[in-house]
C-alpha positions in Angstrom: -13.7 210.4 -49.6 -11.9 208.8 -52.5 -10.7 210.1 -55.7 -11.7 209.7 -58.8 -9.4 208.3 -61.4 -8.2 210.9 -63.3 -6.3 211.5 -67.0 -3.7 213.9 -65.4 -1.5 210.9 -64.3 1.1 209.1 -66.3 1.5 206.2 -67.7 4.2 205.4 -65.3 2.0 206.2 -62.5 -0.9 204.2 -63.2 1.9 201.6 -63.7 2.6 201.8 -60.4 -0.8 201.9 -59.2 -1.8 199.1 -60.2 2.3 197.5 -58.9 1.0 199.2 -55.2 -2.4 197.8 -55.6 -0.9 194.4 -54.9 1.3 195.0 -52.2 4.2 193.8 -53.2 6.7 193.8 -49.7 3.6 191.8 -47.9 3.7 189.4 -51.2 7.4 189.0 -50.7 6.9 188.3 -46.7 4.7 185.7 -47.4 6.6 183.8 -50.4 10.4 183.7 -48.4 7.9 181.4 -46.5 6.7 179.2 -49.1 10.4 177.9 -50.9 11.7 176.3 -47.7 8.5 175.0 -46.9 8.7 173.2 -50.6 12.2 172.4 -49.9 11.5 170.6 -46.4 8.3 168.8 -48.5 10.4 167.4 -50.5 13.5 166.4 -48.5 16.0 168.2 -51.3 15.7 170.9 -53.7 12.6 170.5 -55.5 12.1 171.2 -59.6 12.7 174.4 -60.7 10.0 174.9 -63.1 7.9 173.5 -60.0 8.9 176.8 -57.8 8.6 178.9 -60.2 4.7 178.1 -60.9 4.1 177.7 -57.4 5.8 181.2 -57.0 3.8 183.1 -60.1 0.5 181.3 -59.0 0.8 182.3 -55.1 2.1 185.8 -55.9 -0.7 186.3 -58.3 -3.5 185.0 -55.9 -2.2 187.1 -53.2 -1.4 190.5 -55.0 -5.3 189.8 -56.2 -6.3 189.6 -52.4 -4.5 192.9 -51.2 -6.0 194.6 -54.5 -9.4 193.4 -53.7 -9.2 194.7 -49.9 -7.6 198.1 -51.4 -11.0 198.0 -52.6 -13.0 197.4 -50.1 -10.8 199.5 -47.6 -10.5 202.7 -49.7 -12.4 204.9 -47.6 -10.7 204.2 -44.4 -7.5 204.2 -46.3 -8.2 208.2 -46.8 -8.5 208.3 -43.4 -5.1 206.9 -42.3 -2.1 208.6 -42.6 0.0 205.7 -43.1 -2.1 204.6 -46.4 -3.5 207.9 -47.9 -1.4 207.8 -51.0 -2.3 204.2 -52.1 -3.5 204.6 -55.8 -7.2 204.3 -54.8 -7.2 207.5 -52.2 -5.0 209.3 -54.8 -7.3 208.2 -58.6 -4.7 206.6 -59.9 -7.3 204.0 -60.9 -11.1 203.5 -60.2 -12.5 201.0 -58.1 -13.8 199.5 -61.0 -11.0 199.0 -62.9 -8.7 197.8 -59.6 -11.9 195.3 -58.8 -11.5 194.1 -62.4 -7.8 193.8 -61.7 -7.9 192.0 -58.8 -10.7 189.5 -60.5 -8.0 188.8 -63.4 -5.1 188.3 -61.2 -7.4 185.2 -59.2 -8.3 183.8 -62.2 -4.9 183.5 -63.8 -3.4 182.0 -60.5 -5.8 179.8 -60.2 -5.2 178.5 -63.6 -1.5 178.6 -63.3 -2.1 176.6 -60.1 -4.0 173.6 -61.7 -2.0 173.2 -64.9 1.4 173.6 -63.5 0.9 173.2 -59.9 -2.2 170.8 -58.8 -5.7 171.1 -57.7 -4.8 171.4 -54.2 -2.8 173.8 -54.1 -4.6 175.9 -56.3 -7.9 175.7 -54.2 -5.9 176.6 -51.0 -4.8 179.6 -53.1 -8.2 180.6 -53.6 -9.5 179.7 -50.2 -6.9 182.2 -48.7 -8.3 184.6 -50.7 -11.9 184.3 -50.2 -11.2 184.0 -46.1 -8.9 187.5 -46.5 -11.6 189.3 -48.7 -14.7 188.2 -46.9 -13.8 187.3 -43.4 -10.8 189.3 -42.5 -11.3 192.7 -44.6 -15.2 192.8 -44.7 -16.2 190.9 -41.7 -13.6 191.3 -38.9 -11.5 193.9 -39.7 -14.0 197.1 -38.9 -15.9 194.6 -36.5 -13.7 192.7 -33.6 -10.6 193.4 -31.9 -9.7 189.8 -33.1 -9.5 191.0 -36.5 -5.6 190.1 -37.1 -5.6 187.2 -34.8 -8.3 185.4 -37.0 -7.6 187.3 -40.3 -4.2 186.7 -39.8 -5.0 182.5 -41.0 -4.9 183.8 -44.7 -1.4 184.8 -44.3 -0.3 181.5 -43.0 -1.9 179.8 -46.0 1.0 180.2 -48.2 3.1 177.4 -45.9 0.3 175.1 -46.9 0.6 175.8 -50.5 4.1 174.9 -50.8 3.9 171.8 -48.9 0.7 170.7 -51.5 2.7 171.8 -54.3 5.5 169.4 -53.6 3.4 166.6 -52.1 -0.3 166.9 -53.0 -1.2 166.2 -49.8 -0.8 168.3 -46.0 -0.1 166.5 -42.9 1.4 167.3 -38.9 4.1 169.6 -40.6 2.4 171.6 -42.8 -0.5 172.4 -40.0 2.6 173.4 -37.6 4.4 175.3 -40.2 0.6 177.3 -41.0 0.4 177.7 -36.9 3.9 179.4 -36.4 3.1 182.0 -39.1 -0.9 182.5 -37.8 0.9 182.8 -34.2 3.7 185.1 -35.4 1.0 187.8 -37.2 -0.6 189.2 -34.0 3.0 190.1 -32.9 3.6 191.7 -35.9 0.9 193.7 -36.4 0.1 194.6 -33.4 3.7 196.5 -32.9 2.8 197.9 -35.7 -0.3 199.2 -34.9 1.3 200.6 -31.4 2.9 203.0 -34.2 -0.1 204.0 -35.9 -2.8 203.5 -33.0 -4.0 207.2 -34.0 -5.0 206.1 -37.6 -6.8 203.1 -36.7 -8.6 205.4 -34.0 -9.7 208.1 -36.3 -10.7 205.2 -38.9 -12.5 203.6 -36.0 -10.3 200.3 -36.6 -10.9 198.4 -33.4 -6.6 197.1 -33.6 -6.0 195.8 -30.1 -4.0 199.1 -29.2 -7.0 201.3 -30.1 -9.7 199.0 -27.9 -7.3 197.7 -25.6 -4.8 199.3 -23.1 -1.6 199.4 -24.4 -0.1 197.0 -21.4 -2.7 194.3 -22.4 -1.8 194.9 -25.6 1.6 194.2 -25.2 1.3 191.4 -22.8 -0.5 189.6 -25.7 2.3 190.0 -28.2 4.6 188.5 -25.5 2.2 185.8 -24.6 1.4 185.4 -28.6 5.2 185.2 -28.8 6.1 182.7 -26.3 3.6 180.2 -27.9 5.3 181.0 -31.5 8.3 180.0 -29.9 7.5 176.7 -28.5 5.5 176.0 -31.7 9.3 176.0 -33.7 10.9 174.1 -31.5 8.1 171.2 -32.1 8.7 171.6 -36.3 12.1 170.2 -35.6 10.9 166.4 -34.6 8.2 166.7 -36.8 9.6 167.7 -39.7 13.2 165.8 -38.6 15.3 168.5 -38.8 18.8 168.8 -37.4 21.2 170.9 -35.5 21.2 173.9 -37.7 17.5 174.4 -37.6 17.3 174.0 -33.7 19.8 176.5 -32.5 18.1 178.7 -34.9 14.6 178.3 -33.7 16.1 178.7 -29.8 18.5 181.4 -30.7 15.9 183.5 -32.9 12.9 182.8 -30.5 14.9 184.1 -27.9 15.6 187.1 -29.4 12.1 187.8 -30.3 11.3 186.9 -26.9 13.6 189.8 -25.6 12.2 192.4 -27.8 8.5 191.5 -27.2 9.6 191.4 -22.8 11.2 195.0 -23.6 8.2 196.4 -25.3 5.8 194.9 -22.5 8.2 196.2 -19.5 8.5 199.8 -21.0 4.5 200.0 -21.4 2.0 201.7 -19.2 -1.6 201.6 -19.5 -2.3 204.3 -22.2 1.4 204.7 -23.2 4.1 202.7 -25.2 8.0 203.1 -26.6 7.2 203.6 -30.0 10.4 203.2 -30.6 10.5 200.0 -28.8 7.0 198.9 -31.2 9.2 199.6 -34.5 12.2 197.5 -33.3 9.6 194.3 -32.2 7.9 195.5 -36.1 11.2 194.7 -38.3 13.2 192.0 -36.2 9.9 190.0 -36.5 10.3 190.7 -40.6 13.7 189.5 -39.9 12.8 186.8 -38.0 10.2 184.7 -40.2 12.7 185.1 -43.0 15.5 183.9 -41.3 13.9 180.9 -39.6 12.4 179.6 -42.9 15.5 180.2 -44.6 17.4 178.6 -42.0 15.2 175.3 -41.8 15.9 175.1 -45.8 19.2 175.3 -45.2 19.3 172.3 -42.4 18.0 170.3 -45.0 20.1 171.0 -48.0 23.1 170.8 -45.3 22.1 167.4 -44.3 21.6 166.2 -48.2 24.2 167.7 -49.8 
């Protein structure tokens, strides 16, 4: 059952409520995504001013999404142990006022987006955060074993922005760049999930570890992987990149390729390495960060 807001917290607390309320190292995962993207857009370094709106506009839309599905989510979130003390379970705030929150955030990206940015980009913003809040968190999420798989498209979205933002437009790139980071979220997730598959059990969460046997589950993240893979090498051509970008989609791919074959060949039908799960969990944090940066950094190398 969740908490009232109550008067007994500080300040500082609430403060940091409503800072949590936006989930803030998701927001981070998803913008070391959208510079390079803006940088292979526009062949160079793009305007300054131009990142920075892009970057206050998509961090605003998606702290507003996570706030809204804190929202929606607060009653399983009491349930969990891994997100009892998020500021709804504990009172920090009342729903009310982090609804309200979450309303204002969307409404200044969105404006942000269109006076700095453009109209594209701004209505991608707010299309990612409709398809989170209404098909991933109240649709999917409680509903289908596919819940991250398809969910997972709002994540991606961010790729898309920053290509708009440069060019007004989207193209091949763009939709390859969006499918690396749709492909890379089941993955992700889902070794994450093999960590808390008791939460989402007890919150009746259909995850794929809780419906599925944990050797399917894992033979998807290595399947899910392998696709991911191939899906980087194919940026290169498109998005005619050089050397540095392709022995870092090979080298890295590989890599997560190793850890997602280790986790699968250590896992039995109701049992996995944990351990194994965590290590997939953060190299794949690693991984989309280093691959973006990386492809920015075969362009700058090739321009400077």
């Amino acid at each position: 059952m969740t908490v009232t807001a109550s008067a007994s917290f500080s300040t500082r607390d609430v403060a940091k409520g409503y800072l949590a309320l936006t989930k803030p190292r998701i927001i981070e995962l998803l913008l070391v995504t959208t510079v390079p993207t803006m940088i292979v857009a526009d062949n160079g370094f793009p305007r300054l001013w131009l990142i920075v709106a892009t970057l206050v506009g998509g961090t605003l839309a998606a702290g507003g999404a996570n706030a809204f599905n804190m929202v929606i989510d607060r009653d399983i979130d009491a349930i969990m142990e891994r997100t009892k003390k998020r500021p709804l379970v504990t009172g920090v705030m009342s729903a009310r006022s982090a609804t309200l929150f979450a309303f204002a955030l969307e409404a200044v990206a969105f404006a942000v987006l269109v006076l700095w940015v453009n109209q594209l980009s701004a209505w991608l913003a707010l299309s990612a955060t409709a398809f989170y809040v209404f098909i991933y968190t109240m649709l999917l999420k409680r509903r289908s074993k596919q819940n991250i798989v398809i969910g997972g498209a709002a994540g991606a979205v961010p790729v898309l922005i920053g290509w708009a933002a440069v060019t007004n437009s989207l193209g091949w790139t763009p939709v390859l760049l969006f499918l690396v980071v749709f492909i890379w979220t089941p993955p992700h997730f889902w070794a994450l999930a093999v960590r808390y598959r008791d939460d989402y059990q007890a919150a009746n969460v259909p995850m794929m570890p809780v419906v599925a046997s944990l050797r399917r589950t894992t033979l998807e993240i290595l399947v899910y992987t392998v696709i991911m893979w191939a899906l980087t090498l194919l940026i290169g051509s498109s998005a005619h990149l050089g050397w540095v970008y392709a022995v870092s989609a090979t080298v890295l791919g590989a890599m997560f390729t190793y850890y997602a074959l280790r986790l699968f060949r250590h896992a039995r039908v109701d049992k996995a390495d944990v351990a194994e799960a965590m290590r997939l969990f953060h190299f794949s944090i690693t991984y989309l960060s280093a691959l973006f940066i990386l492809m920015a950094v075969d362009v700058l190398v090739r321009h400077h």
